[in-house]
C-alpha positions as CSV (number, residue, x, y, z in Angstrom):
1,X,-54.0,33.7,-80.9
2,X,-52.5,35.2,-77.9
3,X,-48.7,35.3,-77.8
4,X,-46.9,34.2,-75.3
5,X,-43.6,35.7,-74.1
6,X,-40.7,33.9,-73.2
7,X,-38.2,35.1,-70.2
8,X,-34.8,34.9,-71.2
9,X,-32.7,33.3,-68.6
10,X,-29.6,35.9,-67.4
11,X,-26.3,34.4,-69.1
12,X,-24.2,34.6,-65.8
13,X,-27.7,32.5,-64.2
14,X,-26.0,29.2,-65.0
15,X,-22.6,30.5,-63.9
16,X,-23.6,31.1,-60.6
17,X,-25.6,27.9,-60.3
18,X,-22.2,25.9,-60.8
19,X,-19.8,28.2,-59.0
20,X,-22.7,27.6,-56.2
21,X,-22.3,23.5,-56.4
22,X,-18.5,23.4,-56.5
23,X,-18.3,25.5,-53.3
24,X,-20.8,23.3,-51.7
25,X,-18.9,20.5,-52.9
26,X,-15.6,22.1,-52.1
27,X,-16.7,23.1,-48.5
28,X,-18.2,19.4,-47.9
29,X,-15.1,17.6,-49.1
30,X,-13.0,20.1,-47.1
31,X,-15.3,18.8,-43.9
32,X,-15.0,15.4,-44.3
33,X,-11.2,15.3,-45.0
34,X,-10.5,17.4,-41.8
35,X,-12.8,14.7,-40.0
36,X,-10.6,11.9,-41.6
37,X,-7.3,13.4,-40.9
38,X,-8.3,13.9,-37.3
39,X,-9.6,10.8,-36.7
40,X,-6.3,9.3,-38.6
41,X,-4.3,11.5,-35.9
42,X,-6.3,10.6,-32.9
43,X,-5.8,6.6,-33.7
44,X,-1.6,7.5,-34.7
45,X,-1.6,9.1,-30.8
46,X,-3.6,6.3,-29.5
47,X,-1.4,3.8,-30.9
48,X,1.8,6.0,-30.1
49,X,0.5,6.1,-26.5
50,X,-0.1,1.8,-26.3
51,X,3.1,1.5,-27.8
52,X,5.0,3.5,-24.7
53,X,2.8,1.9,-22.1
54,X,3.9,-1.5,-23.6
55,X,7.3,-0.4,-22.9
56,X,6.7,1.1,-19.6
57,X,4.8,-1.7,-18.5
58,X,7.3,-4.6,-19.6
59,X,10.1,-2.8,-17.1
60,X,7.8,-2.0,-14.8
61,X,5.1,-4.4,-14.0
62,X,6.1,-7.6,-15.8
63,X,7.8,-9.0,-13.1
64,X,4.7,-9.4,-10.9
65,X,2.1,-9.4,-13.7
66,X,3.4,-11.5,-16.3
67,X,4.9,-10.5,-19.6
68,X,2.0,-10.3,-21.3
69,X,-0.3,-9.6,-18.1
70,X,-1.7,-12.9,-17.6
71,X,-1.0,-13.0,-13.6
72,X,2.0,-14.8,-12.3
73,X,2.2,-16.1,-8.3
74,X,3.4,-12.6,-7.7
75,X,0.7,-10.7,-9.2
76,X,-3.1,-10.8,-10.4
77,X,-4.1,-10.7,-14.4
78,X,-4.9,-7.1,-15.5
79,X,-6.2,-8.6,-18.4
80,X,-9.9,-6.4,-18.5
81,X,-8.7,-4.5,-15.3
82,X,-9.2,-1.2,-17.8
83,X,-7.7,2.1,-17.1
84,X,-8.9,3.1,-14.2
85,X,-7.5,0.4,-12.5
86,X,-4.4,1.5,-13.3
87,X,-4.8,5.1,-13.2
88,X,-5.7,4.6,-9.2
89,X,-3.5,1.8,-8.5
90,X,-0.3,3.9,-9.8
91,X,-1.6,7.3,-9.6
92,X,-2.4,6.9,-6.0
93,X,1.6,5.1,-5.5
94,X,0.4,1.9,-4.8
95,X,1.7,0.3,-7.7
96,X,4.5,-0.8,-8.5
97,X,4.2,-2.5,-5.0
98,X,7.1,-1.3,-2.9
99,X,7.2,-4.9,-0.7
100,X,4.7,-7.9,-0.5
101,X,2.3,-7.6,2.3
102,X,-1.4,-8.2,3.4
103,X,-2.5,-5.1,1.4
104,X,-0.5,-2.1,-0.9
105,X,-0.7,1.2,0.7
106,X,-0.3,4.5,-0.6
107,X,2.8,6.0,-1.7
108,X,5.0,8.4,-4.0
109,X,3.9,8.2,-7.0
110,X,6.7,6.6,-9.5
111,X,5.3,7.6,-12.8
112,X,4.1,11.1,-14.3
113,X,1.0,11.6,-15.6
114,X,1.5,10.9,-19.0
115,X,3.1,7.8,-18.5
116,X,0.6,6.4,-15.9
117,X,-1.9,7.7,-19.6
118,X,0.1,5.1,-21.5
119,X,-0.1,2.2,-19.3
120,X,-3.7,2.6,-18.9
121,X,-3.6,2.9,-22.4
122,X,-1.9,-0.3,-23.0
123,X,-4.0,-2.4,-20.7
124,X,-7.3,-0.9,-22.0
125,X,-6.0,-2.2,-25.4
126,X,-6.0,-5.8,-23.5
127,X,-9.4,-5.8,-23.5
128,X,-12.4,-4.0,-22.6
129,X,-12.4,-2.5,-18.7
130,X,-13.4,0.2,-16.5
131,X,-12.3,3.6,-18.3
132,X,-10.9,6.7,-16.3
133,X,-13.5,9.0,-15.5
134,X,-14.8,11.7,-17.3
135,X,-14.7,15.3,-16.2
136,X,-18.5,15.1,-16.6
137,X,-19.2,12.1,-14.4
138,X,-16.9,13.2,-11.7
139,X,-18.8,17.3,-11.6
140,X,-21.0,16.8,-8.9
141,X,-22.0,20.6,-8.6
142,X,-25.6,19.5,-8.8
143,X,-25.4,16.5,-6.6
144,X,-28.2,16.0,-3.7
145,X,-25.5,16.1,-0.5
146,X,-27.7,14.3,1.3
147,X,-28.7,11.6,-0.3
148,X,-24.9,11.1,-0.6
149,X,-24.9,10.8,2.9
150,X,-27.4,8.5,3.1
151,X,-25.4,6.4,0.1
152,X,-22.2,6.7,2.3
153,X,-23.5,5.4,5.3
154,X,-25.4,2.4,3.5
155,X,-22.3,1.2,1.4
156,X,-19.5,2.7,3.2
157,X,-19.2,3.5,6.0
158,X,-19.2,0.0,7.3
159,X,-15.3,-0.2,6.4
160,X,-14.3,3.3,5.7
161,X,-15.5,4.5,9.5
162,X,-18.7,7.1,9.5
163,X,-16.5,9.7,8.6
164,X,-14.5,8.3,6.0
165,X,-11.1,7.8,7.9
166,X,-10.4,4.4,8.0
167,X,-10.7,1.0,9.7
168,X,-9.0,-2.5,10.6
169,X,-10.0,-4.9,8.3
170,X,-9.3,-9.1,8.6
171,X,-6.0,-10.7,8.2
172,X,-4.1,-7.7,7.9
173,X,-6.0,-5.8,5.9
174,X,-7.8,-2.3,6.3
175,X,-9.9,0.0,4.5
176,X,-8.1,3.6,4.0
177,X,-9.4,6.7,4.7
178,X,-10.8,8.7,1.6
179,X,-11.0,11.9,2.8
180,X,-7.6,13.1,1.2
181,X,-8.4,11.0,-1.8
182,X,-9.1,13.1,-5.3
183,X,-12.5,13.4,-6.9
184,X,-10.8,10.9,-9.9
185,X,-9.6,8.3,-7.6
186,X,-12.9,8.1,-5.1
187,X,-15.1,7.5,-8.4
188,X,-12.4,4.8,-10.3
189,X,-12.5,3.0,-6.6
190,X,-15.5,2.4,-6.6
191,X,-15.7,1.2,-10.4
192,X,-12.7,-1.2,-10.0
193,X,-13.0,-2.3,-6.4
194,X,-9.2,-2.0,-5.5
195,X,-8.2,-5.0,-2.8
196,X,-11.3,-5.8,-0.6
197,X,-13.0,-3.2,-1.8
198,X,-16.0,-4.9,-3.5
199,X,-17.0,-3.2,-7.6
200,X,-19.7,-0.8,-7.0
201,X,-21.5,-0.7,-11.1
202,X,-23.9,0.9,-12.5
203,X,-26.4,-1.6,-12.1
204,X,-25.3,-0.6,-8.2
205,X,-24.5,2.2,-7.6
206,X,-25.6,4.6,-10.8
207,X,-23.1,7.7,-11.8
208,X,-25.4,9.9,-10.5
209,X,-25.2,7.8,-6.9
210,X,-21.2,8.0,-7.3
211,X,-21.7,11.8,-7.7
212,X,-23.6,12.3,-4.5
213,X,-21.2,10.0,-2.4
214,X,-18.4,12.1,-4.1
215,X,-20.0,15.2,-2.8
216,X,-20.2,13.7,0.9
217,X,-16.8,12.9,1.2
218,X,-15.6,16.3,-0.1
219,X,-17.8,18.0,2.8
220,X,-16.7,15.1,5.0
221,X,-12.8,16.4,4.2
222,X,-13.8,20.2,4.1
223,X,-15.7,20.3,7.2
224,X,-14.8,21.9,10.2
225,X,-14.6,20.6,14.2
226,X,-16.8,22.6,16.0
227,X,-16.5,20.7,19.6
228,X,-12.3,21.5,19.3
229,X,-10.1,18.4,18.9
230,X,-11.1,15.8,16.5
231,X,-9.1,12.9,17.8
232,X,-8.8,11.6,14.3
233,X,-12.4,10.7,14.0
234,X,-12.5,7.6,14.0
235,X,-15.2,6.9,16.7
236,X,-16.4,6.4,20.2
237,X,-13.8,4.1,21.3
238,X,-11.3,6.2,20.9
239,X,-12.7,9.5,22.5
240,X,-14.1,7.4,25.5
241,X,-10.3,5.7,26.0
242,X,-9.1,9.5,25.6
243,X,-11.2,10.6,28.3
244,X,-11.0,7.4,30.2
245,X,-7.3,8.0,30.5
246,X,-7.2,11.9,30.8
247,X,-9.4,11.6,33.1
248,X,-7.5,8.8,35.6
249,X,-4.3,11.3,35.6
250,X,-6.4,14.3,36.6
251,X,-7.9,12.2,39.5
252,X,-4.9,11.0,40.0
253,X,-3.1,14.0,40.4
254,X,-6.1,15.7,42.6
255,X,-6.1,12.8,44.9
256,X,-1.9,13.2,45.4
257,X,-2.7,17.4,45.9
258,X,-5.2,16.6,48.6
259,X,-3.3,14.3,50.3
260,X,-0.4,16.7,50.7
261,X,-2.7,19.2,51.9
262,X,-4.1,17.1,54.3
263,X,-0.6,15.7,55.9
């Protein structure tokens, strides 16, 4: 017979195995509760936050928008407006509306940033809506600058003027200029389609298309004026009436020379 030899397991072998599986265990339970008690802190601050907007909003806004922001004859429902509506409505000082008129125009801004958080906040918890933008939607570092352009001048420029300062819409109304508007509040305009302004979506115009127009109206506001004065940009009408009327003084004023000369 041939004897066979059996290996001895080490004594501190099963010690180790063990101390092993508790530190597993230990380091995984460790994991998850962190997980938990972050999560349980991010929903206390979210709550905390729609709790002050509440407040904020009840002094604030009710008047126009109803207690509860169901609309009254004063105001429309914000009801699934989301947070980007308010975060460019208020952040830009349109809101609260400083006297009724054919369309809110921008203005101080009455709140801070925090609070204008919290009523977002609030009306997000309403129901769902348009959410602020997020720092990566609104990089457009990569963005082709000329298919913005293009973009621009398809679904823009008709109101906003070619280069983005402005125009006279119907009964009062007008399209603003963008060029001194922020990166945030060009992208959550076009998402929540402030006043005439129709809602440019995805299924429109994708991220990446709000990118690229983004990127055109920054070079729009950043670019220089290489024939001298600008006159505001805002077209042909304007430059031909200033040199229609610059024009009639200097020929004025060389006709009234000559004739002096000539008496």
């Amino acid at each position: 017979m041939t004897s066979l030899s059996v290996r001895r397991r080490h004594p501190l072998a099963t010690a180790l195995v063990v101390g092993l599986g508790l530190l597993l265990v230990g380091g995984l339970y460790a994991a998850v509760g962190q997980a938990s008690e972050a999560g349980a802190a991010s929903a206390t601050s979210t709550t905390q936050q729609v709790s002050e907007g509440r407040q904020l909003y009840v002094t604030g806004c009710s008047s126009c928008h109803g207690l509860n922001a169901q609309s009254t004859s004063n105001g429309p429902t914000l009801i699934g407006a989301g947070a980007a509506a308010v975060d460019f409505q208020v952040g830009t000082g349109r809101m609260p509306l400083a006297a009724p008129g054919a369309q809110a125009a921008r203005g101080p801004v009455s709140y801070t940033d925090e609070e204008i958080a919290s009523l977002g906040a609030y009306i997000a918890s309403l129901a769902p809506g348009p959410a602020v933008p997020t720092a990566e939607q609104l990089d457009y570092a990569d963005a082709d600058l000329a298919q913005g352009g293009v973009l621009f001048r398809t679904n823009c420029a008709s109101c906003h003027n070619f280069a983005g300062k402005g125009g006279a819409l119907t009964r009062g109304k007008y399209a603003p200029s963008v060029v001194e508007s922020t990166d945030k509040h060009i992208y959550e305009a076009m998402i929540t389609g402030p006043q005439a302004m129709p809602v440019f979506g995805n299924n429109t115009l994708t991220p990446e298309d709000k990118q690229q127009i983004t990127k055109y109206i920054r070079t729009l506001a950043d670019s220089p004026n290489p024939g001298g004065l600008a006159l505001g940009r805002v077209g042909p009408v304007a430059e031909g009436v200033f040199v229609w009327v610059v024009g009639i003084i200097v020929l004025g004023a060389a006709a009234v020379w000559i004739g002096a000369k000539v008496s």
